[in-house]
N, C-alpha and C positions, 0 to 999 in steps of 0.2 A: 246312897248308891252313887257309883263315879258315873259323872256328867255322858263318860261316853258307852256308857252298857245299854245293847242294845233290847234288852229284853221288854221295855218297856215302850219300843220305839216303834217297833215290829208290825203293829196295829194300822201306827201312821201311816208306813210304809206301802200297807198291804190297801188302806185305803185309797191315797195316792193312786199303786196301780189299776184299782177300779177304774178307777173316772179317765187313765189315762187309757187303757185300753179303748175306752167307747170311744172317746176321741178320737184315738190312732184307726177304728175301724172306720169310723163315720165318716171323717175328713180326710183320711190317707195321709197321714201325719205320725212321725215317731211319739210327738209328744213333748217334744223338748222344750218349745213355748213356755208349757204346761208347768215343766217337771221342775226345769231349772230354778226360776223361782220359787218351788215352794220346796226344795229342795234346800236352797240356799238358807230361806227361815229356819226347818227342823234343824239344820246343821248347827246355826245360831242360839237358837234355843237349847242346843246339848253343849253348847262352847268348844266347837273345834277351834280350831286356829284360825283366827281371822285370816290369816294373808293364805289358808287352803281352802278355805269354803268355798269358793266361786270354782278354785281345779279341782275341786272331790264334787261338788256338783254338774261339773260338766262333763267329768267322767262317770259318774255314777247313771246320769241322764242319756250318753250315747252307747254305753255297755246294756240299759236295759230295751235300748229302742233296738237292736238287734232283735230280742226274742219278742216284741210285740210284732217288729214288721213284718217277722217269719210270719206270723199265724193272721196278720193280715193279709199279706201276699197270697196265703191260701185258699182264705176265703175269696179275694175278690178275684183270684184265678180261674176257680171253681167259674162265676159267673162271668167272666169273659172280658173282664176289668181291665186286664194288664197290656199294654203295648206291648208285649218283650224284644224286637224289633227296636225302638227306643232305649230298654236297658240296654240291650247287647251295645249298641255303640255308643254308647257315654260312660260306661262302669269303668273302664280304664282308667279315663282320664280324671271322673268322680274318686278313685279310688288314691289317686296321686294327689289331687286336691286335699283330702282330707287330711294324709299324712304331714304335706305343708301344714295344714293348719295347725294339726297339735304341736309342730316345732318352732310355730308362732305365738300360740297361747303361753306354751312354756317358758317362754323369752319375756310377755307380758308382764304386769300387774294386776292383781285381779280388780281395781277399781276400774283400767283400760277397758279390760276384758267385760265389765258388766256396763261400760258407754254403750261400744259397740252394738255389745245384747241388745239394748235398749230402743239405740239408733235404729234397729233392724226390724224390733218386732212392732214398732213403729206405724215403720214403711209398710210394712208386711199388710199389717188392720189396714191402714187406707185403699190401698191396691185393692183388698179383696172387696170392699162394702162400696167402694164405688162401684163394681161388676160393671165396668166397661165395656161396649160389644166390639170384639177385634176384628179388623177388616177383614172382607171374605175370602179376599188373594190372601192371605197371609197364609203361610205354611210353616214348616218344623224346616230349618237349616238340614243341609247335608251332614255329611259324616266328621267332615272338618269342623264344621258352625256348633255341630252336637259335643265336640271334644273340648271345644273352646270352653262354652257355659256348663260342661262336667266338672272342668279344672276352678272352675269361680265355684261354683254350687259346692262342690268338695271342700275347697279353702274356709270359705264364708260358714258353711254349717257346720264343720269341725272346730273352729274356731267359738262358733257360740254354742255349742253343745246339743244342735238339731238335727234331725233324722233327712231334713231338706224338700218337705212338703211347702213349708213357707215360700219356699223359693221354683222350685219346680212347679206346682202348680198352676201360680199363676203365669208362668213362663208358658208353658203347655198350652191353657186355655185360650191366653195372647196368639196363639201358633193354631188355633180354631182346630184344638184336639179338644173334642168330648170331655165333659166335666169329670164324667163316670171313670173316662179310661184317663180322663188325669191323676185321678188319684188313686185309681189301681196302680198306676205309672210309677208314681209317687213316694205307694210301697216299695216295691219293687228296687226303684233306687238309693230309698234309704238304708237297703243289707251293706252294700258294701261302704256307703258313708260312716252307719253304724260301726259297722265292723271294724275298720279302717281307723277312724278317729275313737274308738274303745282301747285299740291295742296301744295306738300311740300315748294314748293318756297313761297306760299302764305303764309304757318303758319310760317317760318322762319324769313320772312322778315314782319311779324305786325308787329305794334310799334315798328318799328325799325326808328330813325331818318334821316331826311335829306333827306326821300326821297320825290318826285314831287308831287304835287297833282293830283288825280285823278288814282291813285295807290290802287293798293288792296295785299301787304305782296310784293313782289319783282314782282309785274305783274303790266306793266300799261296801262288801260282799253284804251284808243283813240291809241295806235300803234296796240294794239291786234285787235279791230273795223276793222281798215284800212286793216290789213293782214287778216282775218278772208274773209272780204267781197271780196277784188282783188284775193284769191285765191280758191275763190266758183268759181268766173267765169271762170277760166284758167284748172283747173283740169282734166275737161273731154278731153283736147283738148292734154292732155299731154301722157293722157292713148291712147287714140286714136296712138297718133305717137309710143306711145312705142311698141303697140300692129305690128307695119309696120317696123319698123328699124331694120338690123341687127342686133345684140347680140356686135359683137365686136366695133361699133359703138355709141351705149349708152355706153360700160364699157370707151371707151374715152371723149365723150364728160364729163361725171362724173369727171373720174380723174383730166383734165384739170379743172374744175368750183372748184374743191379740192384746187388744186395745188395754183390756181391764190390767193384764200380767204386763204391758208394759209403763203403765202408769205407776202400778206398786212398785215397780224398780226403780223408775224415774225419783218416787216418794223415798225411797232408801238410799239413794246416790245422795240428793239435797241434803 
């Protein structure tokens, strides 16, 4: 059977989206962490083209954190999770951000591209497992301070192929906003990063060669299917537990799922 028929793959995929949905509810996280890397491996194990694995996994990873976030956002709306207050005035400039990023990934290397990754998710684990307590004055910037860190958040998570929980959150929590409504928050702002750095991966990667069939620009349709559908059913189940867990309890389980996915990158750069 040729290396890239998906029929055999489908499984992987659908399990993937399991685990990524609970996450994405639990933590308020697309999943990209998560996805990217083990995304990267299943690609490698079917022999795509080495120099598209890292832009078919960072497309395939923010094309499917769209329809996890949807059915996050709903849930933890439902329970009173969300700022929207906060989306309304960062999605603009989140939404510009991300676009930059895909016309910077595209310019990339994907060795560049998986430093970065690396660098990122890094920082990310330490920030959260130390759970620092933020000063009490500390508040959320104005409307201008919000557009600023949308345009970074947008760049920076389009760029590494994240939903932008890693990065929001801890921003949020710094700014002694509720853990809860961080990461309802969190959702929330990952639609239009999603969305945003999805499309762009699309128009970047048409006609571009060598890459697998059944591809649409740097997204490919049978891993997205499989993550899309295992992390419809997992979501509710993750917001539920988040909603019950202590606060310093989620900020470790997070760091550690960080730390372990950015090790194995580190170990496959070397």
């Amino acid at each position: 059977m040729h290396a890239w028929s998906p029929e055999w793959w489908w499984l992987a995929y659908l399990a993937l989206g399991l685990l990524i949905g609970f996450f994405a509810g639990m933590l308020g996280i697309g999943g990209g962490v998560i996805i990217v890397p083990l995304l990267v491996f299943l690609f490698t194990v079917q022999h795509f083209p080495e120099q598209r694995v890292l832009h078919l996994a960072l497309g395939t990873s923010l094309a499917s954190i769209v329809f996890t976030n949807l059915s996050s956002v709903r849930a933890h709306h439902f329970r009173g999770g969300v700022r929207w207050d906060i989306v309304i005035a960062a999605t603009p400039a989140v939404i510009a951000g991300t676009l930059l990023g895909t016309l910077v990934a595209a310019w990339m290397s994907s060795r560049y591209l998986a430093i970065i990754f690396t660098v990122f998710v890094f920082f990310s684990s330490l920030q959260m497992w130390l759970h620092r307590e933020p000063k009490p004055t500390r508040t959320l910037p104005g409307k201008l301070g919000l557009s600023i860190a949308g345009l970074l958040v947008g760049t920076l998570c389009s760029l590494v192929g994240v939903g932008g929980g890693v990065l929001v959150i801890p921003l949020m929590t710094v700014c002694n906003v509720p853990l809860i409504n961080a990461i309802g928050t969190s959702a929330a702002l990952g639609l239009p990063i999603s969305t945003g750095g999805a499309l762009g991966y699309v128009v970047t990667g048409l006609n571009q060669p060598e890459l697998p069939p059944l591809s649409l620009g740097y997204i490919y349709i049978p891993a997205l299917a499989g993550l899309v559908v295992g992390s419809f059913v997992t979501v509710p189940f993750g917001v539920h537990l988040a909603h019950r867990m202590p606060v310093i309890a989620l900020k470790r389980i997070f760091a550690v799922i960080l730390f372990a996915l950015a090790a194995k990158m580190l170990v496959s750069l070397i």
